[in-house]
mmCIF file as Biopython writes it, N, C-alpha, C and O atoms, coordinates in Angstrom:
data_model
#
loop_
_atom_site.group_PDB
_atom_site.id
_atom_site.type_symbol
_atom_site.label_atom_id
_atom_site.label_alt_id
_atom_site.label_comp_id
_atom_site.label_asym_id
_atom_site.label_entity_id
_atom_site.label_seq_id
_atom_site.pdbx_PDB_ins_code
_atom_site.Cartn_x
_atom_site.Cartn_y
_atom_site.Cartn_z
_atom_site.occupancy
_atom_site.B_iso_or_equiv
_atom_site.auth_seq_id
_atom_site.auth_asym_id
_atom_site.pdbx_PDB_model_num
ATOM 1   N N  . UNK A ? 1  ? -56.177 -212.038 123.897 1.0 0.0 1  A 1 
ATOM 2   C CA . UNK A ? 1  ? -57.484 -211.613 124.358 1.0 0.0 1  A 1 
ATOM 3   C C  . UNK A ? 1  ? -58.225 -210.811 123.290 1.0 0.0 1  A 1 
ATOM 4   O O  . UNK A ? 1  ? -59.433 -210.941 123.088 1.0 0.0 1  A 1 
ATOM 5   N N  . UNK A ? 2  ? -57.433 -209.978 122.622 1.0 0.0 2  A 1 
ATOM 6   C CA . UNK A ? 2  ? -58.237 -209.433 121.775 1.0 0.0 2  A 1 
ATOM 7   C C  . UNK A ? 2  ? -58.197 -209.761 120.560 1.0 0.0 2  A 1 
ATOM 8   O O  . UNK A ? 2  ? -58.382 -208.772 119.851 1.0 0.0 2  A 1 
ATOM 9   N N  . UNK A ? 3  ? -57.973 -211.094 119.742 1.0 0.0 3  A 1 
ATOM 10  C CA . UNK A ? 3  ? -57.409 -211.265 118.470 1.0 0.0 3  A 1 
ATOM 11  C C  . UNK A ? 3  ? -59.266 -212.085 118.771 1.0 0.0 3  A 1 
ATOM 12  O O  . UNK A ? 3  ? -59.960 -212.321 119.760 1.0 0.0 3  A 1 
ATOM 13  N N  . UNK A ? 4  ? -59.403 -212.274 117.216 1.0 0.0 4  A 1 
ATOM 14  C CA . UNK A ? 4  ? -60.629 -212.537 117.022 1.0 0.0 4  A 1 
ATOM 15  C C  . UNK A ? 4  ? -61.021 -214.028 116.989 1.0 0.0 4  A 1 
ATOM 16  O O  . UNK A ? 4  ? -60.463 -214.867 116.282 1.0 0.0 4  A 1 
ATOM 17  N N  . UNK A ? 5  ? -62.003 -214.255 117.800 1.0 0.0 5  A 1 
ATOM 18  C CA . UNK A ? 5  ? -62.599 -215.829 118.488 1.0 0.0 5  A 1 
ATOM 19  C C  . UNK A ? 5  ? -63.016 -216.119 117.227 1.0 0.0 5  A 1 
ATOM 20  O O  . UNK A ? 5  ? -63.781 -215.504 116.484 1.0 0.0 5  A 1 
ATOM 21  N N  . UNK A ? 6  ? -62.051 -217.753 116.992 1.0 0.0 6  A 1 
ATOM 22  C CA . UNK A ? 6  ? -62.310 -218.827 116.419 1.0 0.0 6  A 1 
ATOM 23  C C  . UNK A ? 6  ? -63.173 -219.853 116.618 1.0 0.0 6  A 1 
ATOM 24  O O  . UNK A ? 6  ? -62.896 -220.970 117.053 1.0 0.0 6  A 1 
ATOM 25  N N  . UNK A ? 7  ? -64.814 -219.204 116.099 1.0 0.0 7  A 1 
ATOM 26  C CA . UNK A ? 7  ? -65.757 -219.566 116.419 1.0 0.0 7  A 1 
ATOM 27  C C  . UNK A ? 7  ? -66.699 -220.843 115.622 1.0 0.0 7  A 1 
ATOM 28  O O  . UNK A ? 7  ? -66.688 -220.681 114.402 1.0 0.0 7  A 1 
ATOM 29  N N  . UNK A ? 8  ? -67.267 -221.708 115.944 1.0 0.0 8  A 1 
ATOM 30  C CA . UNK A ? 8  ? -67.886 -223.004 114.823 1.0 0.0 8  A 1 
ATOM 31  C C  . UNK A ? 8  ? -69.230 -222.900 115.931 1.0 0.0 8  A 1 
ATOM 32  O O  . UNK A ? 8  ? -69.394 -222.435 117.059 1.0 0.0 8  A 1 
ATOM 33  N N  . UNK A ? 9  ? -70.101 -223.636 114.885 1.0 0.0 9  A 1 
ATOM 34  C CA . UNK A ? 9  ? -71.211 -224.160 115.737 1.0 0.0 9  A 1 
ATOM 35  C C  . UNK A ? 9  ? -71.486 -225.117 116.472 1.0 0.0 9  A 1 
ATOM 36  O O  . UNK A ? 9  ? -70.836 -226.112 116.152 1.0 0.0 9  A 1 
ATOM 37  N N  . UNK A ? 10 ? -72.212 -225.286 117.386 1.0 0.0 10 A 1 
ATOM 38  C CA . UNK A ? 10 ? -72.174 -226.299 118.667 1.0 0.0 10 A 1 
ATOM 39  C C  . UNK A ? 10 ? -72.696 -227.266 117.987 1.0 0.0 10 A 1 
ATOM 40  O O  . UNK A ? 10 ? -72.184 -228.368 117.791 1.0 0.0 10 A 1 
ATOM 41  N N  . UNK A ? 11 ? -73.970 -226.791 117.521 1.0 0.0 11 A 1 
ATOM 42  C CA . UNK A ? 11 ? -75.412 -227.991 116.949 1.0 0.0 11 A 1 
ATOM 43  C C  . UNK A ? 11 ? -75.677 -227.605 115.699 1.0 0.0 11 A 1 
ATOM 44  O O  . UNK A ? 11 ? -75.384 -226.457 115.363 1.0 0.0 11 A 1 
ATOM 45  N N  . UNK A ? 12 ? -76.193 -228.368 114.922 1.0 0.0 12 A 1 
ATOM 46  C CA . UNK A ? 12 ? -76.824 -228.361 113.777 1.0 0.0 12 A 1 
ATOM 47  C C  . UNK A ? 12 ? -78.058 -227.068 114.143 1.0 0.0 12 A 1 
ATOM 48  O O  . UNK A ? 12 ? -79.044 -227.084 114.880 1.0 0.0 12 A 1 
ATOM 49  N N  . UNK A ? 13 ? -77.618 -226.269 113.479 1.0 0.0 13 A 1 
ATOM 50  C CA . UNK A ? 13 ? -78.721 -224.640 113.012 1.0 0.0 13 A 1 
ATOM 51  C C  . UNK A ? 13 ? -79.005 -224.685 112.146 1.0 0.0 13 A 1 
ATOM 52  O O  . UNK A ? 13 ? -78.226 -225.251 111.378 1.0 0.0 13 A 1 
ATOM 53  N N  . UNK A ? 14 ? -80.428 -224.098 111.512 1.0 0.0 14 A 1 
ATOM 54  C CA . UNK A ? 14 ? -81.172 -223.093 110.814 1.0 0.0 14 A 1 
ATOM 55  C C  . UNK A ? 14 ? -81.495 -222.026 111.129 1.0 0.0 14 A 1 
ATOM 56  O O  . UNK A ? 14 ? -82.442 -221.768 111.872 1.0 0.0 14 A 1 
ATOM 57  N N  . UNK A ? 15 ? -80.563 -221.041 110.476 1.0 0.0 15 A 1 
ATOM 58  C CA . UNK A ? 15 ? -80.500 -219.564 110.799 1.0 0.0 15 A 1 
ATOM 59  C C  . UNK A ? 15 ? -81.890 -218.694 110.725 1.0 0.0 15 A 1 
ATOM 60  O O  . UNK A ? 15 ? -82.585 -219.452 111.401 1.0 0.0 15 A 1 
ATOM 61  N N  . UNK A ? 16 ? -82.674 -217.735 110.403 1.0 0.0 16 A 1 
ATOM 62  C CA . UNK A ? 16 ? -83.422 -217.069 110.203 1.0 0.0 16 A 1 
ATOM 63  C C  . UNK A ? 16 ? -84.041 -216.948 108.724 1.0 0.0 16 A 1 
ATOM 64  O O  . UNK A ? 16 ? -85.241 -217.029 108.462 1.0 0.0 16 A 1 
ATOM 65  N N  . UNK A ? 17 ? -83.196 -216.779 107.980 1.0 0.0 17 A 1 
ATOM 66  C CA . UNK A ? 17 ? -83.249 -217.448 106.263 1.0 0.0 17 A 1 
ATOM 67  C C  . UNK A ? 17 ? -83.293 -219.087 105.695 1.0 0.0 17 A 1 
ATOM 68  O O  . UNK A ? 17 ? -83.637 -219.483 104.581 1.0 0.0 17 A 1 
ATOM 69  N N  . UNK A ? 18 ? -82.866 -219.794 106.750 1.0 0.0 18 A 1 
ATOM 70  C CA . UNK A ? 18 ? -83.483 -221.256 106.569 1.0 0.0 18 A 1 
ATOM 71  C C  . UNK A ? 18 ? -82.166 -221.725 106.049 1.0 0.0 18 A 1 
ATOM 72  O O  . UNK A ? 18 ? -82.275 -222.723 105.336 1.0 0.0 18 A 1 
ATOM 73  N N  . UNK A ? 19 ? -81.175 -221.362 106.180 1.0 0.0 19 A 1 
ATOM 74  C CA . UNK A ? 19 ? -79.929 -221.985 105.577 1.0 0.0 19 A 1 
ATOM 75  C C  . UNK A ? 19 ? -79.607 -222.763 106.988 1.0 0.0 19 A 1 
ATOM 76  O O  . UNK A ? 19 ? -79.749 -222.267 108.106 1.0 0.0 19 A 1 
ATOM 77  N N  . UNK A ? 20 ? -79.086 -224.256 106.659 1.0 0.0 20 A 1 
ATOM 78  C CA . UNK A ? 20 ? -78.401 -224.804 107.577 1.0 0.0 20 A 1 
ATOM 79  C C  . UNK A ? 20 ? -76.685 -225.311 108.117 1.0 0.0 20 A 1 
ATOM 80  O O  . UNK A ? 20 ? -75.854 -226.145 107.760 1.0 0.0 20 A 1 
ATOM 81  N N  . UNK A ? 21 ? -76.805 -224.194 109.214 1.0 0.0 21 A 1 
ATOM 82  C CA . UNK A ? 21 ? -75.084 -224.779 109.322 1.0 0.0 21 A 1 
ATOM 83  C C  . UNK A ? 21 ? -74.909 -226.123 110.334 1.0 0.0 21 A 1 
ATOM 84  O O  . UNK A ? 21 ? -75.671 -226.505 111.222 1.0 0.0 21 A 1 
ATOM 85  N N  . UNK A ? 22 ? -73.824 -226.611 109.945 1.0 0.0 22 A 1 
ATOM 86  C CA . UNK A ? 22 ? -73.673 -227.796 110.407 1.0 0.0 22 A 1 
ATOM 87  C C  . UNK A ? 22 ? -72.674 -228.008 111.831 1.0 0.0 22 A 1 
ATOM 88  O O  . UNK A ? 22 ? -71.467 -227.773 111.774 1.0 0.0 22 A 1 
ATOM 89  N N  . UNK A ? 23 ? -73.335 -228.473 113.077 1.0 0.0 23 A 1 
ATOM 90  C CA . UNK A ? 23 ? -71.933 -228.358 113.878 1.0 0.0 23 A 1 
ATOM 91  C C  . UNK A ? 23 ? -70.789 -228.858 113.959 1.0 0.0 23 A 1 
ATOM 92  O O  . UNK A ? 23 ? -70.443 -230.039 113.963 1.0 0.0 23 A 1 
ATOM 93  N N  . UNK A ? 24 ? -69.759 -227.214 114.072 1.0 0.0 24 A 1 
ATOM 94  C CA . UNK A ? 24 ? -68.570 -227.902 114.042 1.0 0.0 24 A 1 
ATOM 95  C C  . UNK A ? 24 ? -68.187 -226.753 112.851 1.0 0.0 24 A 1 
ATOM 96  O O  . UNK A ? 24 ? -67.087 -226.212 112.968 1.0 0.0 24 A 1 
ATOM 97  N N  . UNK A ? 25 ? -69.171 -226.308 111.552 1.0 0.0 25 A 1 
ATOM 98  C CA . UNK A ? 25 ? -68.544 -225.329 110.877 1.0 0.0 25 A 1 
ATOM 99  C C  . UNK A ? 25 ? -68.382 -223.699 111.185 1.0 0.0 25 A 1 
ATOM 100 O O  . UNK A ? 25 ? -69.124 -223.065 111.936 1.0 0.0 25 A 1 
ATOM 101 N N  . UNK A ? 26 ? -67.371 -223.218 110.522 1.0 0.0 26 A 1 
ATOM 102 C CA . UNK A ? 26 ? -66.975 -222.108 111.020 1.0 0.0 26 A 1 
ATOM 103 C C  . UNK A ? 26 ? -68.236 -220.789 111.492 1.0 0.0 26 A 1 
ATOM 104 O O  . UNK A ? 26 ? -69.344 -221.193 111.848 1.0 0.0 26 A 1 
ATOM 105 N N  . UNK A ? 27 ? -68.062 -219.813 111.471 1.0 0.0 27 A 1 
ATOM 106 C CA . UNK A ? 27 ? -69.332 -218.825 111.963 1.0 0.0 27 A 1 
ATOM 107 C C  . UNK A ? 27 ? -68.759 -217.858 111.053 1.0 0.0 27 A 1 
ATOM 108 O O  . UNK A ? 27 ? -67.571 -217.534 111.054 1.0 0.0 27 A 1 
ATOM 109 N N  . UNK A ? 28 ? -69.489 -217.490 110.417 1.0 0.0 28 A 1 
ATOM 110 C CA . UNK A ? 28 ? -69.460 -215.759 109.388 1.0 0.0 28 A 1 
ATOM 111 C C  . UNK A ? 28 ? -70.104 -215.207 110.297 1.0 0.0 28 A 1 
ATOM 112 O O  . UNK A ? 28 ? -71.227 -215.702 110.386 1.0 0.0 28 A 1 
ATOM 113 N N  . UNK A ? 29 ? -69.879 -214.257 111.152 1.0 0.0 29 A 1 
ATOM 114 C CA . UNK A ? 29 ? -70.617 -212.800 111.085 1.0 0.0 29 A 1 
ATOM 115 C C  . UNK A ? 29 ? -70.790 -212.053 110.294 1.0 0.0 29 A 1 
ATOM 116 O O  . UNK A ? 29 ? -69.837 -211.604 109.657 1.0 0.0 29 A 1 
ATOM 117 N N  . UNK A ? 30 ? -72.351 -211.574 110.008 1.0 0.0 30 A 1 
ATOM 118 C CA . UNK A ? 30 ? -72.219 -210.046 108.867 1.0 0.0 30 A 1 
ATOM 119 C C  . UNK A ? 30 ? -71.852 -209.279 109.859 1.0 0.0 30 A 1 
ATOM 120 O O  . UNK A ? 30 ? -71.326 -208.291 109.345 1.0 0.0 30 A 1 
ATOM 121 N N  . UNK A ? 31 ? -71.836 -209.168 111.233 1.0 0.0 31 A 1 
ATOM 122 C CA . UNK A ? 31 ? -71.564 -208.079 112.406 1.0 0.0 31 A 1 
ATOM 123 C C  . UNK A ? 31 ? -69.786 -208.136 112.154 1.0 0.0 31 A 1 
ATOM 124 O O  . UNK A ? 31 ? -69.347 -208.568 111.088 1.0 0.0 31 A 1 
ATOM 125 N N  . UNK A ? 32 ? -69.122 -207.789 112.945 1.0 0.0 32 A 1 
ATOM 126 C CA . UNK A ? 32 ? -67.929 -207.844 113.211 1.0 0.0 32 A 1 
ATOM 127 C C  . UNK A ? 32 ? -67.589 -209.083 114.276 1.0 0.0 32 A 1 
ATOM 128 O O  . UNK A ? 32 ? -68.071 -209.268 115.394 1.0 0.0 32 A 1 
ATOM 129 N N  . UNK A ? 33 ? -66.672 -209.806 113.611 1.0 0.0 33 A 1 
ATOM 130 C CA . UNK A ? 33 ? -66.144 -210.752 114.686 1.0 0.0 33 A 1 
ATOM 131 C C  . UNK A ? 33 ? -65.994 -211.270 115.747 1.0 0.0 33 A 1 
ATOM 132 O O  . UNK A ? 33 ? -64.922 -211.871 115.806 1.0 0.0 33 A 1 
ATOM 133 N N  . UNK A ? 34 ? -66.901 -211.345 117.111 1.0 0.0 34 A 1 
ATOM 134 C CA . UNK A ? 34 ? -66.186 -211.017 118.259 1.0 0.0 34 A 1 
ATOM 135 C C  . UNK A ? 34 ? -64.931 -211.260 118.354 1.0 0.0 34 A 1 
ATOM 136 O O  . UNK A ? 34 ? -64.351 -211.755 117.388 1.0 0.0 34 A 1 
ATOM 137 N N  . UNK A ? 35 ? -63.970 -210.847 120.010 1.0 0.0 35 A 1 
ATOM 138 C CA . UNK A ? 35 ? -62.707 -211.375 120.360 1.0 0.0 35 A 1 
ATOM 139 C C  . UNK A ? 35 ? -63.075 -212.471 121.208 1.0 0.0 35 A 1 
ATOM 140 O O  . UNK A ? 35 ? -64.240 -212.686 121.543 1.0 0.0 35 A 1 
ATOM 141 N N  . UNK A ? 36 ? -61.895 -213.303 121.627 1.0 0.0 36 A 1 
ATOM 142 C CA . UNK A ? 36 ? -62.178 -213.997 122.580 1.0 0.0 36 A 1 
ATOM 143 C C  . UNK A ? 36 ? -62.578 -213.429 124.174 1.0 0.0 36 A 1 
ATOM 144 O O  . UNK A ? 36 ? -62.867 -214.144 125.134 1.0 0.0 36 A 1 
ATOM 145 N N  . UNK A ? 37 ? -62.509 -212.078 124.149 1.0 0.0 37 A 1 
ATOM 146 C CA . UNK A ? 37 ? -62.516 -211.214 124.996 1.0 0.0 37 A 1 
ATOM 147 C C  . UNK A ? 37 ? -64.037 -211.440 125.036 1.0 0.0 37 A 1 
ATOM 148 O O  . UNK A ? 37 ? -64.421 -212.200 125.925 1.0 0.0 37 A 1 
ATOM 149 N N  . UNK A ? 38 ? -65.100 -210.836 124.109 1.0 0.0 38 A 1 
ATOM 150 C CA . UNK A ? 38 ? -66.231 -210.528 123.994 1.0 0.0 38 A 1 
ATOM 151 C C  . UNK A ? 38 ? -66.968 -211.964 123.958 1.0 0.0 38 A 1 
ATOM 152 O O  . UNK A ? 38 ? -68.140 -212.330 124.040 1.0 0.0 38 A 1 
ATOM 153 N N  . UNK A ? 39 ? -65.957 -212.481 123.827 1.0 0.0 39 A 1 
ATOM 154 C CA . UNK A ? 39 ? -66.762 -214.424 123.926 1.0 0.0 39 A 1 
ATOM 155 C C  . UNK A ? 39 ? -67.027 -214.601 124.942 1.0 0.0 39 A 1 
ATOM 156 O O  . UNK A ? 39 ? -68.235 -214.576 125.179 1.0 0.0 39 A 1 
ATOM 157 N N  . UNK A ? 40 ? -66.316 -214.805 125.806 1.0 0.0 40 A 1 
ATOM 158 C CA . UNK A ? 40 ? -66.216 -215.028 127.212 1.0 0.0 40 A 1 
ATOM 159 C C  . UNK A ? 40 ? -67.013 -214.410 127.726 1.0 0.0 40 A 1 
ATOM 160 O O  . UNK A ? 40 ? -67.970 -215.134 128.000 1.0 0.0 40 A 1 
ATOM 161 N N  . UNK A ? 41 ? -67.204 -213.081 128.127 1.0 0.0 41 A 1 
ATOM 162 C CA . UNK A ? 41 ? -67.518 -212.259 128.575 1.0 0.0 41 A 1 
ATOM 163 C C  . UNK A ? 41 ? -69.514 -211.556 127.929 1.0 0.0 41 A 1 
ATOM 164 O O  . UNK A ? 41 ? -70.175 -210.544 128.162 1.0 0.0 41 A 1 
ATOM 165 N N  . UNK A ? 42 ? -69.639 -212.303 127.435 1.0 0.0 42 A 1 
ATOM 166 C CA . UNK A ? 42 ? -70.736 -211.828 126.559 1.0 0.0 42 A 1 
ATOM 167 C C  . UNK A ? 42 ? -71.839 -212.509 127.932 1.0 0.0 42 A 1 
ATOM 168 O O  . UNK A ? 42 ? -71.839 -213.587 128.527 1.0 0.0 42 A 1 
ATOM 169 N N  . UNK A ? 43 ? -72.661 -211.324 128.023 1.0 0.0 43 A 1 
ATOM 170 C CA . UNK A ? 43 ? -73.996 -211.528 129.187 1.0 0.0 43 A 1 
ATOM 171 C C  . UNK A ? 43 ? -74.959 -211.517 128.510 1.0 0.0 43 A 1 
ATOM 172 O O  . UNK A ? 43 ? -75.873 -211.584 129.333 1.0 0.0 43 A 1 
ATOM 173 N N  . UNK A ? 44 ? -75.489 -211.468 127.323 1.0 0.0 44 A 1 
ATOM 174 C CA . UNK A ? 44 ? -76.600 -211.001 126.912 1.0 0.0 44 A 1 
ATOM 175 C C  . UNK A ? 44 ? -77.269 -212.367 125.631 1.0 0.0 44 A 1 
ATOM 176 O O  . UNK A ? 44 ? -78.301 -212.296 124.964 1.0 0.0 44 A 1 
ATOM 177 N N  . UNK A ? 45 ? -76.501 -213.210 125.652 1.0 0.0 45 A 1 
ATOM 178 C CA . UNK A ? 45 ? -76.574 -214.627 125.064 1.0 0.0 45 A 1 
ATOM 179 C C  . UNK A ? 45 ? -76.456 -214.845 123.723 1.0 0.0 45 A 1 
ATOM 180 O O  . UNK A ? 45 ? -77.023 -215.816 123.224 1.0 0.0 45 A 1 
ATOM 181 N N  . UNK A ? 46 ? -75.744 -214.021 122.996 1.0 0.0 46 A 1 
ATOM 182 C CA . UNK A ? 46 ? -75.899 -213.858 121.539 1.0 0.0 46 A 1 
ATOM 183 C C  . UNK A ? 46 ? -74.855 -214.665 121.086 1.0 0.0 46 A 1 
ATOM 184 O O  . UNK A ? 46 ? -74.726 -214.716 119.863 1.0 0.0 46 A 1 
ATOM 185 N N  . UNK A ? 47 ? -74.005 -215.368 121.836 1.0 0.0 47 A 1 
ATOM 186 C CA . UNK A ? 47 ? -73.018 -215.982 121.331 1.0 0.0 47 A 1 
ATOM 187 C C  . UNK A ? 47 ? -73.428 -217.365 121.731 1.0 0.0 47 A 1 
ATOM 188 O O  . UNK A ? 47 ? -72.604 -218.266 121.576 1.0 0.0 47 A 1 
ATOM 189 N N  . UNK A ? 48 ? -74.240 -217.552 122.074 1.0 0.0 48 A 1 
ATOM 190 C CA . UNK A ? 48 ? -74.882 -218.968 122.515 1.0 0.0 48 A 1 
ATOM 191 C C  . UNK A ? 48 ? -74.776 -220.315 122.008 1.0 0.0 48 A 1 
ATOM 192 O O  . UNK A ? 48 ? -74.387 -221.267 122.684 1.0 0.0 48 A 1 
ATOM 193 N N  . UNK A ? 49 ? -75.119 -220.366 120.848 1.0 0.0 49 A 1 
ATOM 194 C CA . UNK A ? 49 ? -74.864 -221.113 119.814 1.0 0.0 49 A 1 
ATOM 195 C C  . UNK A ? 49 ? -73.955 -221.212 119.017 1.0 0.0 49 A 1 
ATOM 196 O O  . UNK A ? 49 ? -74.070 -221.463 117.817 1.0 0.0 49 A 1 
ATOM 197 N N  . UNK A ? 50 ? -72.469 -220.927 119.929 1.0 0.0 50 A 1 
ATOM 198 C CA . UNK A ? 50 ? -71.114 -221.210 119.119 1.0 0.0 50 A 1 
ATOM 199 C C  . UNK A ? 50 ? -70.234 -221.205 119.820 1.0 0.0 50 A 1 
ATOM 200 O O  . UNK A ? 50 ? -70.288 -220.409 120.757 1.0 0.0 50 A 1 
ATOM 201 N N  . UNK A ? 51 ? -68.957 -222.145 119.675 1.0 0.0 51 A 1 
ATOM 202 C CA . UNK A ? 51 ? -68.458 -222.591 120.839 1.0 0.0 51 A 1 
ATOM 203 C C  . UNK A ? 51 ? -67.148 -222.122 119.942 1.0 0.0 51 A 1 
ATOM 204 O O  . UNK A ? 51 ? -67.352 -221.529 118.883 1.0 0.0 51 A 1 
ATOM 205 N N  . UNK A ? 52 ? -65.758 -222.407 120.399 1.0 0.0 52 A 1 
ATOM 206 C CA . UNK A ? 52 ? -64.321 -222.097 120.070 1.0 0.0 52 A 1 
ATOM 207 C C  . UNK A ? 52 ? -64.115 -223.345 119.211 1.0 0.0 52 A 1 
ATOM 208 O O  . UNK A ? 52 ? -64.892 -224.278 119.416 1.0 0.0 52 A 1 
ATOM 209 N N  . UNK A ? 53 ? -63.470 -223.441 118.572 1.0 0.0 53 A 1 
ATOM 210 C CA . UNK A ? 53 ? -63.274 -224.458 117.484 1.0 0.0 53 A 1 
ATOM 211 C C  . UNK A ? 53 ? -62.361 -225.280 118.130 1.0 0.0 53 A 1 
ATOM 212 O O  . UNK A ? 53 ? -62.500 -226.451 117.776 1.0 0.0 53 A 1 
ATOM 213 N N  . UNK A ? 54 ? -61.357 -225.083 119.056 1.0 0.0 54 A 1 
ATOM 214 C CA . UNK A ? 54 ? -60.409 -225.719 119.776 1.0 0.0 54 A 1 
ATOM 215 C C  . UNK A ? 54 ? -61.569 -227.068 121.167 1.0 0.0 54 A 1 
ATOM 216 O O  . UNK A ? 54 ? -61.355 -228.236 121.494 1.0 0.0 54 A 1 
ATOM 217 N N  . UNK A ? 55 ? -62.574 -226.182 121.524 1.0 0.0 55 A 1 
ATOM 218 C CA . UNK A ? 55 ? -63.180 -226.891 122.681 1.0 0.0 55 A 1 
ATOM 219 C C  . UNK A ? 55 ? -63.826 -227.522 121.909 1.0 0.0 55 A 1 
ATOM 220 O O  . UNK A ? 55 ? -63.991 -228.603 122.474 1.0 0.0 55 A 1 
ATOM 221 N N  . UNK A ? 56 ? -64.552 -227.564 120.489 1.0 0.0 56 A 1 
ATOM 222 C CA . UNK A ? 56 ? -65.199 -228.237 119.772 1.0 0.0 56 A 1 
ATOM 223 C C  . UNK A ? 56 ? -64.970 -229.416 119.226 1.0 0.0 56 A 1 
ATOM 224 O O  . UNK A ? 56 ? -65.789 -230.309 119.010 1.0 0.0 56 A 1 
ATOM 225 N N  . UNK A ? 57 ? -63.393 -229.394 118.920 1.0 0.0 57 A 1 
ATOM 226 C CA . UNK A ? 57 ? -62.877 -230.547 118.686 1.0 0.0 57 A 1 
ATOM 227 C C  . UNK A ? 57 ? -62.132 -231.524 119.220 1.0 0.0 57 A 1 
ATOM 228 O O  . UNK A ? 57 ? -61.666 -232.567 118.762 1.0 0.0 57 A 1 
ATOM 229 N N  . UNK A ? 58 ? -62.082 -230.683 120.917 1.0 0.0 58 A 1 
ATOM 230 C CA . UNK A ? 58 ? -61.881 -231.562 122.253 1.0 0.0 58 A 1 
ATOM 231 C C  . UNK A ? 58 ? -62.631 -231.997 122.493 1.0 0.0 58 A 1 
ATOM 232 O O  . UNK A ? 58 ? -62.256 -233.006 123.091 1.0 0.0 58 A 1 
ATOM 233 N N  . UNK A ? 59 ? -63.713 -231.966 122.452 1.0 0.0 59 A 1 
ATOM 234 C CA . UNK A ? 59 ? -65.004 -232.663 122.494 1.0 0.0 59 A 1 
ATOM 235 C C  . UNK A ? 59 ? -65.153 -233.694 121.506 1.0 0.0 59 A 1 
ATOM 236 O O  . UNK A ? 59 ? -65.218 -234.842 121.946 1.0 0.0 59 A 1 
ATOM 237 N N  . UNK A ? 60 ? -65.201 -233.574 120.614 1.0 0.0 60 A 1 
ATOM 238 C CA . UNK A ? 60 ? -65.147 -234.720 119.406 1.0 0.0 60 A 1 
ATOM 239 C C  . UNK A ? 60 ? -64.102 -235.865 119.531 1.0 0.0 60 A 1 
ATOM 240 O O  . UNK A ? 60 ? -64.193 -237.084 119.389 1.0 0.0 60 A 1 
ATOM 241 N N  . UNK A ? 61 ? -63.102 -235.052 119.841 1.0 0.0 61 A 1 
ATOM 242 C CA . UNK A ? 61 ? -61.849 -236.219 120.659 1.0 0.0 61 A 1 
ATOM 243 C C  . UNK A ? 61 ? -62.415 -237.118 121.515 1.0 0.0 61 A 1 
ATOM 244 O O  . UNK A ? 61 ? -62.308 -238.339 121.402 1.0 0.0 61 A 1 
ATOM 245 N N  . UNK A ? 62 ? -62.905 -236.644 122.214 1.0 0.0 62 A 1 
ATOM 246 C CA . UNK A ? 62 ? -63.264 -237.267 123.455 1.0 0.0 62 A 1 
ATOM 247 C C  . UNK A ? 62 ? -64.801 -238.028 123.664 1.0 0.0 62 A 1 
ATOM 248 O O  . UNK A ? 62 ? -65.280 -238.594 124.646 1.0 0.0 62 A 1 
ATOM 249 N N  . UNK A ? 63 ? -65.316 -237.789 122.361 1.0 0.0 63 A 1 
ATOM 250 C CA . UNK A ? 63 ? -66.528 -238.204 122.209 1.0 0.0 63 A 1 
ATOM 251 C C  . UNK A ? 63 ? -67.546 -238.025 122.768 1.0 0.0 63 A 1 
ATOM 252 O O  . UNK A ? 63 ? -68.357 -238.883 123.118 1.0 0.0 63 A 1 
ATOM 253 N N  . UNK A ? 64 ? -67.612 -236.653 122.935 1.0 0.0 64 A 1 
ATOM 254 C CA . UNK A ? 64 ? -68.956 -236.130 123.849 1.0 0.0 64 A 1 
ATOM 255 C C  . UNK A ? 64 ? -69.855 -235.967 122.574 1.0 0.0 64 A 1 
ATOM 256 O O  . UNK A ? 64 ? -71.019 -235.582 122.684 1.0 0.0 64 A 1 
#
């Protein structure tokens, strides 16, 4: 619960500086890491645009 969420992007982003990440690659925070604790649990939508790297590539499996 508290070890730090292995996070990628859902969709193809352009961040605020215009750099584009691609979905599916990892997530740098300049903030601190969330946990999977604070993943889950996050009400305020800031984690929106990034999914667990494990459900990401169950998905790709499965061809969603």
């Amino acid at each position: 619960c508290g070890q730090d969420a292995d996070l990628v992007y859902k969709h193809d982003l352009i961040d605020k500086y215009g750099t584009l990440h691609k979905a599916g690659s990892p997530v740098i925070l300049t903030s601190t890491q969330p946990s999977n604790y604070q993943y889950y649990t996050d009400t305020d939508g800031q984690y929106d645009n990034y999914q667990l790297r494990s459900q990401y590539l169950a998905e790709q499996k499965a061809g969603h």
